[in-house]
Structures are given as structure tokens and as C-alpha cells.
C-alpha positions as CSV (number, residue, x, y, z in Angstrom):
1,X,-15.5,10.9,-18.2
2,X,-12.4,9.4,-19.2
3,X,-9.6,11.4,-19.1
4,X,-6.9,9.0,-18.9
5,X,-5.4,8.4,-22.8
6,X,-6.4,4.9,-23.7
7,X,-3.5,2.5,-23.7
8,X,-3.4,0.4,-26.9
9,X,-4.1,-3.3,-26.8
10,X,-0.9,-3.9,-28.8
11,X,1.0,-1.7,-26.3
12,X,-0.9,-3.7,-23.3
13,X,0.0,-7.3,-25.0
14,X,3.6,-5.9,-25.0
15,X,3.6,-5.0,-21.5
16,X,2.3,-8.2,-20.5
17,X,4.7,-10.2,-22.8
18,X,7.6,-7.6,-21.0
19,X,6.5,-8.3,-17.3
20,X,6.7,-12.3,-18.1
21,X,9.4,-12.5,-19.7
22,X,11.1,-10.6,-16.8
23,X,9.9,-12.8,-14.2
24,X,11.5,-15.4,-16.2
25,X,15.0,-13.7,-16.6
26,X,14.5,-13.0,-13.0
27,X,13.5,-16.6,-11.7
28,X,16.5,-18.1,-13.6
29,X,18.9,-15.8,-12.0
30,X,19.6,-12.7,-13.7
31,X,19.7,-9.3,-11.1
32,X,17.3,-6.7,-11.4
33,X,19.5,-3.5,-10.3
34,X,18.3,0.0,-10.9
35,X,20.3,3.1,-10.4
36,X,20.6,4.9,-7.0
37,X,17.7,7.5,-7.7
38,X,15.2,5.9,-10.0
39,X,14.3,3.5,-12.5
40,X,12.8,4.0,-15.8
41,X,9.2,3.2,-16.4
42,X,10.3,0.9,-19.1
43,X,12.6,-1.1,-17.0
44,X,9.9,-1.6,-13.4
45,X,9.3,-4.9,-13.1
46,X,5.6,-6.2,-13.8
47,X,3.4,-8.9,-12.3
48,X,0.8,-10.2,-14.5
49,X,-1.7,-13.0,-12.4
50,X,-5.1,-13.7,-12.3
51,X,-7.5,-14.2,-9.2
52,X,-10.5,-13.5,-7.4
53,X,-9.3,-11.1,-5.1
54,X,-5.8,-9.5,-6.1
55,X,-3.8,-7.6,-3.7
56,X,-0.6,-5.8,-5.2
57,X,2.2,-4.1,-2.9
58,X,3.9,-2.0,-5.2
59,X,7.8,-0.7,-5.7
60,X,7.9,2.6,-6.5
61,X,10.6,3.2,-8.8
62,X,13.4,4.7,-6.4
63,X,15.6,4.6,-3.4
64,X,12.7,5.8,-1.1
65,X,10.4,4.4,1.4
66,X,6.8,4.9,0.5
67,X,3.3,3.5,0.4
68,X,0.9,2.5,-2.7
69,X,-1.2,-1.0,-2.5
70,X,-3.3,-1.7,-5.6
71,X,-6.7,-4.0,-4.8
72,X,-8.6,-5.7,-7.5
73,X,-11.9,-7.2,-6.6
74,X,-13.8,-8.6,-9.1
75,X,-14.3,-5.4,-11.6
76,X,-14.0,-3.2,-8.6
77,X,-10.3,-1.5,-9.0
78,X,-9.2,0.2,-5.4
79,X,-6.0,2.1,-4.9
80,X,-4.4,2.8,-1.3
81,X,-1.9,5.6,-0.9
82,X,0.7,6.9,-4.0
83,X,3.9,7.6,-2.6
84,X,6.8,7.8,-2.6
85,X,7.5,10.6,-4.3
86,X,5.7,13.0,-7.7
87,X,8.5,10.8,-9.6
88,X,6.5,7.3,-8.8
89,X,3.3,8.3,-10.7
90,X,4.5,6.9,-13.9
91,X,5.6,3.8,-12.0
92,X,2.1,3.1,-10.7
93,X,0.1,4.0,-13.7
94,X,1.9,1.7,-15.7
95,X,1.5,-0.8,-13.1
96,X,-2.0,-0.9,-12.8
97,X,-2.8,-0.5,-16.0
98,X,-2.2,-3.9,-16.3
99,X,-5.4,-4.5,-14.8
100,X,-7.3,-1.5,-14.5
101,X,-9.2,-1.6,-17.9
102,X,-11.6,1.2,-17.8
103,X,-9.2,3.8,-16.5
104,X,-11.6,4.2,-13.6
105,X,-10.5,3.3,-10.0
106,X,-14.0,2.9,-7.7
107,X,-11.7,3.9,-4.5
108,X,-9.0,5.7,-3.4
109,X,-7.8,5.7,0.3
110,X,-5.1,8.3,1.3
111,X,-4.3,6.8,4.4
112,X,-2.6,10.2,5.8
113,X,-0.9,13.5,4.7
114,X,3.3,12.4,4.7
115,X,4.5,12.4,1.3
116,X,5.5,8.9,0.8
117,X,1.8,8.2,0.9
118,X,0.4,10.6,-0.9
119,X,2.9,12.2,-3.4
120,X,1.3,10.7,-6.6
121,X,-2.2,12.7,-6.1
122,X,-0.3,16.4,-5.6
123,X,1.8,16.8,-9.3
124,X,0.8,19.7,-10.7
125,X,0.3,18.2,-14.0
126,X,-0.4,14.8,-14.7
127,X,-1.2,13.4,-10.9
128,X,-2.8,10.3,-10.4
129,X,-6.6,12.2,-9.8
130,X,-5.5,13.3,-13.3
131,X,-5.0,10.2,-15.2
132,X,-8.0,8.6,-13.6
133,X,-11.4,9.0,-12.8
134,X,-12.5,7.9,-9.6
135,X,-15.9,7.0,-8.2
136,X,-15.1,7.4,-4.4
137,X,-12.0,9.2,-2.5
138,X,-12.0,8.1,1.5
139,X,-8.8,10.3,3.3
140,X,-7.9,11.2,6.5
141,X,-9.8,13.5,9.0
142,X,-7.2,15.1,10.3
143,X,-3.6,16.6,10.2
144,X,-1.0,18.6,11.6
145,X,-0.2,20.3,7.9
146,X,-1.3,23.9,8.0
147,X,0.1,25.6,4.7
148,X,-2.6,25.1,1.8
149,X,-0.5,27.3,-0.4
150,X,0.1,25.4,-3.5
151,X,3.9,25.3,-3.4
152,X,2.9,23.0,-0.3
153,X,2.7,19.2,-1.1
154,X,-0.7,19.1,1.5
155,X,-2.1,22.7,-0.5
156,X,-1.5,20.7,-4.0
157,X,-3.2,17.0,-2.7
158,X,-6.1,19.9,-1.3
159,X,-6.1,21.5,-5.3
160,X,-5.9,18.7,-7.2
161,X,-8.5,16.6,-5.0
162,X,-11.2,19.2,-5.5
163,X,-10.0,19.4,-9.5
164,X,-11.1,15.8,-9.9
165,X,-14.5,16.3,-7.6
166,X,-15.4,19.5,-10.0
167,X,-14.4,17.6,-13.1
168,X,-16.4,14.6,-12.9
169,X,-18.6,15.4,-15.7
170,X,-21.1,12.0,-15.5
171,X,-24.2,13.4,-12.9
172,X,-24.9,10.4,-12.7
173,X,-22.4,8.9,-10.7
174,X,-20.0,12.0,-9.4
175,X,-17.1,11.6,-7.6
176,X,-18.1,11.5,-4.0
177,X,-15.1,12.4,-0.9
178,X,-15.9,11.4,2.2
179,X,-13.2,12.0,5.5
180,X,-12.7,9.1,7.6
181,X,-14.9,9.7,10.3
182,X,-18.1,10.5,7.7
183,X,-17.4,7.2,5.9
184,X,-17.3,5.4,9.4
185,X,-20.3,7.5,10.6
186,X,-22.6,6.8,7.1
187,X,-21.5,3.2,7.6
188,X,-22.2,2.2,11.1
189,X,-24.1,-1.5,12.1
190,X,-27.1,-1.4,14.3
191,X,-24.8,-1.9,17.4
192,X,-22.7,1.3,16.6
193,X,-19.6,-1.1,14.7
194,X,-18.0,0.1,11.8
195,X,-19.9,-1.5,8.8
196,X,-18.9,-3.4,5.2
197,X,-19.6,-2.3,1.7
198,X,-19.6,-4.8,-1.1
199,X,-17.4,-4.2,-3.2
200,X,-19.5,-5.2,-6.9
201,X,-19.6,-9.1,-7.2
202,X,-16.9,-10.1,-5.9
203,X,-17.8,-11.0,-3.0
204,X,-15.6,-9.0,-1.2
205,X,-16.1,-6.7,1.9
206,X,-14.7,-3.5,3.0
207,X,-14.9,-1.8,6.0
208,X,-13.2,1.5,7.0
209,X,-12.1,0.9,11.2
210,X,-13.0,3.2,13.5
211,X,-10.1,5.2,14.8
212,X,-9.7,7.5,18.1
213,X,-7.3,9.8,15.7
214,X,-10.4,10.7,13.3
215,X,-11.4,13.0,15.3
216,X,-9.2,13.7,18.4
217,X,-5.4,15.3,17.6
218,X,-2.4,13.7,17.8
219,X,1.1,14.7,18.2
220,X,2.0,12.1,14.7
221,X,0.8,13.1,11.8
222,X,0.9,9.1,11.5
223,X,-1.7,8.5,14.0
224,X,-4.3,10.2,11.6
225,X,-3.9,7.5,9.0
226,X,-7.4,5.9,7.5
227,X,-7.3,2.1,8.7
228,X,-9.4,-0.8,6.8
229,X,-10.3,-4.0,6.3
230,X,-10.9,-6.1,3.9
231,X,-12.8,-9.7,3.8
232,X,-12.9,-12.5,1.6
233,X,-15.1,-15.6,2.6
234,X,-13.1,-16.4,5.7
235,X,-10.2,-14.3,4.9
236,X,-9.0,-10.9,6.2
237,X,-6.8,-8.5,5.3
238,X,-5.6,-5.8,7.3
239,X,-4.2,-2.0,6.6
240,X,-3.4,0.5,9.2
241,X,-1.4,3.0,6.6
242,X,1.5,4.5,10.1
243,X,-0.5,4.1,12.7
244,X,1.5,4.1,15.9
245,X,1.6,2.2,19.1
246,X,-0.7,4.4,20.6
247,X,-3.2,4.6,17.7
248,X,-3.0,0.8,17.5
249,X,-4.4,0.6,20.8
250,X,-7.5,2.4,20.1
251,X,-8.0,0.7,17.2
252,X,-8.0,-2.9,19.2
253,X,-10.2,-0.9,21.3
254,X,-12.9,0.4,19.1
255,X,-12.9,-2.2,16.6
256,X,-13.7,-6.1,16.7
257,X,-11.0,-7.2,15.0
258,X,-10.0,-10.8,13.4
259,X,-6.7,-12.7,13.2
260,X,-5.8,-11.4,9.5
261,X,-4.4,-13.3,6.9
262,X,-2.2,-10.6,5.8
263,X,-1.6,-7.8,7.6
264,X,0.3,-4.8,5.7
265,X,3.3,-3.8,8.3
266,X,2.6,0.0,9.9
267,X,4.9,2.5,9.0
268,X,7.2,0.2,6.8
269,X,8.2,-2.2,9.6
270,X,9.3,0.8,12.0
271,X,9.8,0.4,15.8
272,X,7.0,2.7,16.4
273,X,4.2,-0.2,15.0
274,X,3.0,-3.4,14.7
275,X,2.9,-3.1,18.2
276,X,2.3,-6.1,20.7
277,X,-0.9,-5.6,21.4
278,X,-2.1,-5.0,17.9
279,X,-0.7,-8.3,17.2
280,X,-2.1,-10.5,20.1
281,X,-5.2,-9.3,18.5
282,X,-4.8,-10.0,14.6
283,X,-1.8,-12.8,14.6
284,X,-1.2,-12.1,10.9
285,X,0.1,-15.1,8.8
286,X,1.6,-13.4,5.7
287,X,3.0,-9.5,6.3
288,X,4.0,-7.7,3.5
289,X,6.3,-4.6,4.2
290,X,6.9,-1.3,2.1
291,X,9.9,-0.4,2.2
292,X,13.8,0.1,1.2
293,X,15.1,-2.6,3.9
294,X,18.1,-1.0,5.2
295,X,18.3,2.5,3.8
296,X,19.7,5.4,5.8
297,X,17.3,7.3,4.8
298,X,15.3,8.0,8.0
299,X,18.2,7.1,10.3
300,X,21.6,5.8,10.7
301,X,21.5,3.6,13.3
302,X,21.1,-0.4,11.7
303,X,18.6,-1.3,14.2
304,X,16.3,1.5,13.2
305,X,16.0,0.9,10.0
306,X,13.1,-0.4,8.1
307,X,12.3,-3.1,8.8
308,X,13.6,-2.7,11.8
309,X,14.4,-5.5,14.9
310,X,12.1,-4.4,17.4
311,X,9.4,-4.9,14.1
312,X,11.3,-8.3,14.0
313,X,10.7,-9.4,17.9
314,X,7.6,-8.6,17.4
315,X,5.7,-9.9,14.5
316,X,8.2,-12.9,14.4
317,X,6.1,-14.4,17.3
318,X,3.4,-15.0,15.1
319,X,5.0,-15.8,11.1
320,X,7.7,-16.2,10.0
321,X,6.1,-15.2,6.6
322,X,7.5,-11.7,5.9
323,X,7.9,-10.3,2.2
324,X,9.5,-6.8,1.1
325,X,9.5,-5.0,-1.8
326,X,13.1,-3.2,-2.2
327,X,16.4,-3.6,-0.5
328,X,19.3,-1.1,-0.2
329,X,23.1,-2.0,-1.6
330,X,24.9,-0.2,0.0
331,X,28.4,-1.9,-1.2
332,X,27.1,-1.5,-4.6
333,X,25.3,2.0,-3.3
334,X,22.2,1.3,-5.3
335,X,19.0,-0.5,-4.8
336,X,17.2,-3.5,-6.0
337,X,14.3,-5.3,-5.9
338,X,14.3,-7.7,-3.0
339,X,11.0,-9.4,-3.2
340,X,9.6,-6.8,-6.0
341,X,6.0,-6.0,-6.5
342,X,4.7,-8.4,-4.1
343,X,0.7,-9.6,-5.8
344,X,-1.1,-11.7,-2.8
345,X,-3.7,-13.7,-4.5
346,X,-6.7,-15.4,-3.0
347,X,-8.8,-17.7,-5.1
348,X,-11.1,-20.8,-3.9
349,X,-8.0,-22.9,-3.9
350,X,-6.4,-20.3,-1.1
351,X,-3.7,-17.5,-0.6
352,X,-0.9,-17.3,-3.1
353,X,2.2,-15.0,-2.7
354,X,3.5,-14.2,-6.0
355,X,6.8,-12.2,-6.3
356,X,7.6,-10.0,-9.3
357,X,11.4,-10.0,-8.6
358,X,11.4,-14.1,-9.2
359,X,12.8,-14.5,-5.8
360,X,10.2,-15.4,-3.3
361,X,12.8,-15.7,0.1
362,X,10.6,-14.8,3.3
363,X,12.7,-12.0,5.1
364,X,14.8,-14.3,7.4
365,X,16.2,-16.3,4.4
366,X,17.9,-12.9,3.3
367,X,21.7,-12.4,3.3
368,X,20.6,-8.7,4.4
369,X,18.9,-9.9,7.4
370,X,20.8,-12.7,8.6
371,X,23.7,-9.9,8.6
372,X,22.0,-7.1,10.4
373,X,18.9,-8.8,12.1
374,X,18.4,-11.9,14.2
375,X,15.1,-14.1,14.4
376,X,13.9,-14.2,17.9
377,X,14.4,-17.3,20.0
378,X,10.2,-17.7,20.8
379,X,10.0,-16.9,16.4
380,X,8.1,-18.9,14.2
């Protein structure tokens, strides 16, 4: 069943002619600067590339913090979190449409139930379980949200999930939900370890982690956030949604984990992840970060503020390799793209970083951060 209206091929060769032709303005110079609130869906910048295994960090079309990664694999199209808020929908459809050509996605993760993760599967009308059909939604186990009324953003994600389970209408091949804990459970080696799942041909692997906050409670709603890993050949790639120090911890524990090629910050680059001994364990090269960099939005104190300097101290050990999406102005009181849409692209000839904004800076080479953070002495 597709209920997604079919977007033209003349309207897709425009969008792709848009999104280069942008990168070009952008490369050469010109600013990309959106409004304080939101951009228009016309105006988000694109990023158009080819590869064997695509992995897209998405802006979200406002001033907010929030989560949404977009994974292609071969023909298998995966989609981790929607935030940040009902308003970034149309900036992620029109995103991935760009690549998703069957308006099917074969996953959805929602790593946990805070609404700059999973805002864009809760609109009333028009949410993303709406525009596409999906073949398999993996979410959390657990939360701390106890009103299911439907004015409630977790009683809407609760609706509109079992809408798109009832309204699969191909028996064949319904949409199937599994919570964390079942996926890990139906997926286990024969020495108990979280197993892999092909994803098609493309040689790629995915494994839900196993995660002491599937099925114990925790005082953060962040610890309850679905964990994976991907692998590529000798590549890894690593996504732990908020998981917190303590969550982190368990998941070195219960998990054999790799060094990672990329590792996907925890909770935006906050003080409260990417914790040291989640790091001794994976020593990420390239770390992409979600976020606003230096918007009040969470707190007022600089240090605090995504991505923070304890996140700095930290990961800075180990790369020096750190890209983010958006940055906040706050002379200009606006925001902008600082690295953009941020695609990391693996093919036989290795890892490319391509950057949507035309400015392809690692963190440290920022004006932003060389005014509010400082690399650490023992930093790559």
C-alpha cells in the first residue's frame, strides 16, 4: 500500500538540480540564513550523493535541537528518530525523498519517547507513519510518559503507530513492531549476544544492542533510548539515540562493542554522554552531532550548551573529526546552517564526509567554538 502521493520525476529532477545548485552558491560563499523559527520547505538545503552505504544527519528546519538520521543501504531505506518538532515533517519528507523511491521505509527506530525524537510520527494528520509505509517499526521498551490521551504527544506517537500497523493492507508483508527488548530477544547468537540482520544486498549489518534500560526503569526518560549498530565490511557505525552515562555503562557491559568509525554524539553533545568509558571502548574517528551549537534553549550557562565542553574533553581525546548540523546567531538572533545536512558516505574507496552547507570546518575550526570552547591539551 502506498499511501504517500507520488512525487513527479520532473518535480524530483528539480529538487535535485535545486539541492546542487545550492551547494554550489554555498561552496563559493553565499550564507545560508533562515529565520529565527523555521525555514520553508522550499528553501532546506539538499544533499544529493551516491554510495554504497549512505548515512544522512539531518537539519530539521528550525531553531531546535532534535534527532532524525536517514540510512540508505543498498535498496533498504531506514529512518532513526523524527524530531524536532510536528513542524519538521515536511523538512524530512522532502529530504528523503530524494532517495527514498518507493515511498516505503523497511525500518523505523524511535530511539525514545522526548519530542525532539519522535515529534514527526505524532501529527494528527499527515505524520510521517502517514506518508509512508513501513515494513518494520523497532522503539523503545520503556518510558516514564503516562498520559495516552491524544492531546498527549506519547498518546498521539501510541495512535498513530497502531493506525499504520492496522492499515497495512499487503498480508503479505504487514508492518511488524517489535519493542527493543523483543527485537534483541528474537535476534540473539548462540552465545546469548545481540545478533545482525542483513539489511537486502547491501551487504550491510544491523544489530539492535542490548541495553540494561529495556527492561529495568530509569529515572531518564533518555536512558530508555533503542541503541544500534551498524556494519559495513570493516566499518562500524554507532547510535545510542540519549543514552546517559549510566546507560552507557551497561551498554559497554552487555555488548561487545568495536572502535566505530562514526559514532552519532548521545544526547546532542550534552555533558550527560559520550561518556569516558563509552569512549575508551569505541574511539570513534568521525562524530557527527545533532544539534543547534550554542542555543539557550536547554540552558543558559555557555558551557552547557550543546555541544557542550565537557562533550569536548572528552571525545577530543580520540578525533578531532567533529561535524554539526546547525549553529545559533545570537548577534544576528537567528540560526544557520553550520555544517548542514551532514551525508557520511562509505564506498569501496572509503568514508566520505559530505556537507550540504558547502562548508566542511571540523568543530574546532569554527569561530563559534574557538570563542566559547577550547580543545583540550591531550586532543587530537
Amino acid at each position: 500500500m502506498a499511501r504517500k502521493q507520488k512525487v513527479s520525476v520532473a518535480l524530483t529532477a528539480v529538487l535535485v538540480i535545486i539541492g546542487l545548485v545550492l551547494g554550489v552558491a554555498v561552496g563559493a560563499g553565499a550564507a545560508v540564513v533562515y529565520d529565527s523559527l523555521t525555514f520553508q520547505s522550499d528553501e532546506a538545503p539538499k544533499t544529493v550523493v551516491q554510495g554504497e552505504l549512505q548515512i544522512h544527519f539531518l537539519e530539521l528546519g528550525n531553531k531546535y535541537t532534535g534527532d532524525s538520521t536517514y540510512i540508505k543501504a543498498g535498496d533498504v531505506d531506514i529512518l532513526i528518530d523524527a524530531g524536532s518538532k510536528t513542524s519538521s515533517i515536511s523538512v524530512i519528507a522532502e529530504y528523503i525523498d530524494q532517495y527514498v523511491t518507493d515511498d516505503k521505509l523497511e525500518y523505523v527506530i524511535v530511539t525514545h519517547a522526548h519530542q525532539d525524537h519522535y515529534a514527526g510520527f505524532t501529527a494528527r494528520n499527515g505524520s510521517l507513519f502517514d506518508l509512508y509505509e513501513v515494513g518494520t517499526v523497532i522503539d523503545f521498551a520503556l518510558t516514564n510518559q503516562e498520559d495516552k490521551g491524544e492531546n498527549n504527544m506519547y498518546g498521539r506517537y501510541l495512535l498513530e503507530l497502531a493506525q499504520e500497523l492496522e492499515e497495512n493492507e499487503d498480508p503479505a508483508a504487514p508492518t511488524k513492531h517489535y519493542r527493543a527488548d523483543e527485537w534483541v530477544s528474537e535476534h540473539l547468537t548462540e552465545d546469548g549476544k545481540p545478533g545482525a540482520v542483513e539489511l537486502g544486498d547491501s551487504g550491510v549489518k544491523m544489530t539492535v544492542l542490548n541495553s540494561y534500560y529495556y527492561t529495568h526503569e530509569a529515572e531518564s526518560e533518555n536512558d530508555y533510548s533503542v541503541c544500534t549498530l551498524f556494519t559495513y565490511g570493516d566499518y562500524n557505525y554507532l547510535f545510542t539515540g540519549d543514552l546517559e552515562e549510566d546507560g552507557e555503562e551497561y551498554l559497554v557491559q552487555m555488548n561487545d562493542l568495536p572502535e566505530v568509525d562514526l559514532y552519532k554524539a548521545g544526547h546532542h553533545g550534552s555533558k550527560t554522554s559520550s561518556s569516558a568509558a563509552l569512549l575508551e571502548c569505541v574511539k570513534p574517528d568521525i562524530v557527527c552531532v545533532c544539534c543547534c551549537a550554542g542555543s539557550a534553549e536547554y540552558t543558559d550557562t555557555n558551557a552547557n550548551q550543546f555541544p557542550t565542553q565537557a562533550f569536548v574533553d572528552r571525545v577530543g581525546i580520540y578525533t578531532d573529526r567533529i561535524y554539526v548540523t546547525t549553529l545559533w546567531d545570537a548577534e544576528a538572533d537567528t540560526f544557520r546552517s553550520m555544517n548542514g545536512n551532514i551525508a557520511v558516505i562509505t564506498t569501496a574507496s572509503g568514508i566520505e564526509v559530505v556537507c550540504a552547507s558547502g562548508d566542511s570546518r571540523v568543530l574546532k575550526e569554527w569561530e563559534w567554538f574557538k570563542n566559547n570552547r577550547t580543545w583540550p591539551a591531550n586532543g587530537k
